[in-house]
C-alpha positions as CSV (number, residue, x, y, z in Angstrom):
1,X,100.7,127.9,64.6
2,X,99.4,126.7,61.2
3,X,95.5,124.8,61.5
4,X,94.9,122.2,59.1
5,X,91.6,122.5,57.1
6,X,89.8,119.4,59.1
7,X,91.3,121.0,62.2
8,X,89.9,124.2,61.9
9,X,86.4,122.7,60.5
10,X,86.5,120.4,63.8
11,X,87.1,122.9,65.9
12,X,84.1,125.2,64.6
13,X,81.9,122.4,64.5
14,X,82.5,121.8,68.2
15,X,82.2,125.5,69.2
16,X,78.5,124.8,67.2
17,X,77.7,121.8,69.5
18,X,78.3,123.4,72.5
19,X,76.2,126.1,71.9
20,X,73.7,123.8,70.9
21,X,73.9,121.9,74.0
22,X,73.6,124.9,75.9
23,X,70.4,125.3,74.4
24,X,68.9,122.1,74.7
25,X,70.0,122.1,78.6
26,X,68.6,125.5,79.2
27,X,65.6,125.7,76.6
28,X,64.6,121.9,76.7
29,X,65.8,120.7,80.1
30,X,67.2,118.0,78.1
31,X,70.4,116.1,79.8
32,X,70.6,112.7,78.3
33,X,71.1,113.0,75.2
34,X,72.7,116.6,75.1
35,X,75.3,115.6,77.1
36,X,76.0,112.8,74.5
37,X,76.4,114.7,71.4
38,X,78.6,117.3,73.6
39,X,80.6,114.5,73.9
40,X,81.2,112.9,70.5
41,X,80.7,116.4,68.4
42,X,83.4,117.8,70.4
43,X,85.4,114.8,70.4
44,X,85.8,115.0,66.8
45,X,88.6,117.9,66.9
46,X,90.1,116.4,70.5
47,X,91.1,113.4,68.0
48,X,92.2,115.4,64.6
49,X,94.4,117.8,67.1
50,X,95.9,115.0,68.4
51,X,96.5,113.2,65.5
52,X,98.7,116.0,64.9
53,X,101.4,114.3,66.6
54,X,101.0,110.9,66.8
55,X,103.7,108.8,66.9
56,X,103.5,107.1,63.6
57,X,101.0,106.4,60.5
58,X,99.5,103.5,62.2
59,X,98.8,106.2,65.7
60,X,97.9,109.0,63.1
61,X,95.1,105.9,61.3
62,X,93.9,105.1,64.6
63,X,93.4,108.0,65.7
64,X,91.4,109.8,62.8
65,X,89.6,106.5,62.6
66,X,88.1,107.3,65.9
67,X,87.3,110.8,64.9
68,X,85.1,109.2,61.9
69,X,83.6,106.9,64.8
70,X,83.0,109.9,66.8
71,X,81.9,112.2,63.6
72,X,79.3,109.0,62.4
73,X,77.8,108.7,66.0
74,X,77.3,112.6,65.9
75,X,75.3,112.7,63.1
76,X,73.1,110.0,64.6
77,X,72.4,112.0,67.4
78,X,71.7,114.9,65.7
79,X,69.3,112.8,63.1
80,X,68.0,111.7,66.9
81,X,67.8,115.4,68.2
82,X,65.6,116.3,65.3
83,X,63.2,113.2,65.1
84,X,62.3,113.8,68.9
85,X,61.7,117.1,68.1
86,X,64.4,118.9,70.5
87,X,66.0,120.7,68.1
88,X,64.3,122.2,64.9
89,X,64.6,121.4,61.0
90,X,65.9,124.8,60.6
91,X,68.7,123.9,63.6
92,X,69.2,120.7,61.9
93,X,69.8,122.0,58.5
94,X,72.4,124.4,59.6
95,X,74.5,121.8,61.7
96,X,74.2,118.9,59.3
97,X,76.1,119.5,56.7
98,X,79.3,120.7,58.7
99,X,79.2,116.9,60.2
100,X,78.5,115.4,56.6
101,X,81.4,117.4,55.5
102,X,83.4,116.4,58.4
103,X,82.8,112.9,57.7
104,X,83.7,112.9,53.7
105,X,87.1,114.9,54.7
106,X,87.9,112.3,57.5
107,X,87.0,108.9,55.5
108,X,89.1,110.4,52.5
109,X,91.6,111.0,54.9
110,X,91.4,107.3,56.4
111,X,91.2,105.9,53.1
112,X,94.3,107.5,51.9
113,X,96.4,106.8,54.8
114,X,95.6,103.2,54.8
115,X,96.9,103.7,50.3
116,X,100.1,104.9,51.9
117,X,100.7,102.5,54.7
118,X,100.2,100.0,52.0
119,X,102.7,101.3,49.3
């Protein structure tokens, strides 16, 4: 089976936001707002994988439209996570720039799809 790049970066980033919503559950007895950025942090590769065979451009443009969506609200709970002080600066700094980078790949990919549909 051959990963793409933004597949393989998805699904790494998820395997990261699960452990760190482990952590916040067990360490922080948090539940609220762990259990949201378990949801839209793993999200993110649920909507690249199956973009993988979606049954046309538009399905393919929707769908890794959603995964920005999901990748955007992410990094708003993380920026969250960090403000309240449930997760560190030294946490933050390692999982932030994996969603940053999962954002750039996914809006380049969205804005070249959209080039193509066009053409």
């Amino acid at each position: 089976m051959t990963t793409s790049i933004i597949d393989a970066k998805a699904y790494s980033f998820a395997l990261q936001i699960i452990l760190l919503y482990k952590q916040l559950v067990s360490e922080k007895k948090e539940f609220v707002l762990s259990k949201q950025i378990l949801r839209s942090g793993t999200a993110i590769g649920a909507l690249v994988r199956e973009s993988e065979h979606a049954q046309s451009k538009r399905d393919f443009l929707n769908k890794i439209n959603i995964a920005l969506k999901e990748a955007n609200e992410t990094k708003y709970w993380l920026q969250l996570l960090r403000d309240s002080g449930y997760i560190s600066s030294s946490t933050f700094k390692t999982i932030y720039p994996t969603i940053d980078e999962l954002i750039r790949i996914l809006a380049a990919i969205v804005k070249t799809t959209k080039r193509n549909l066009l053409l």
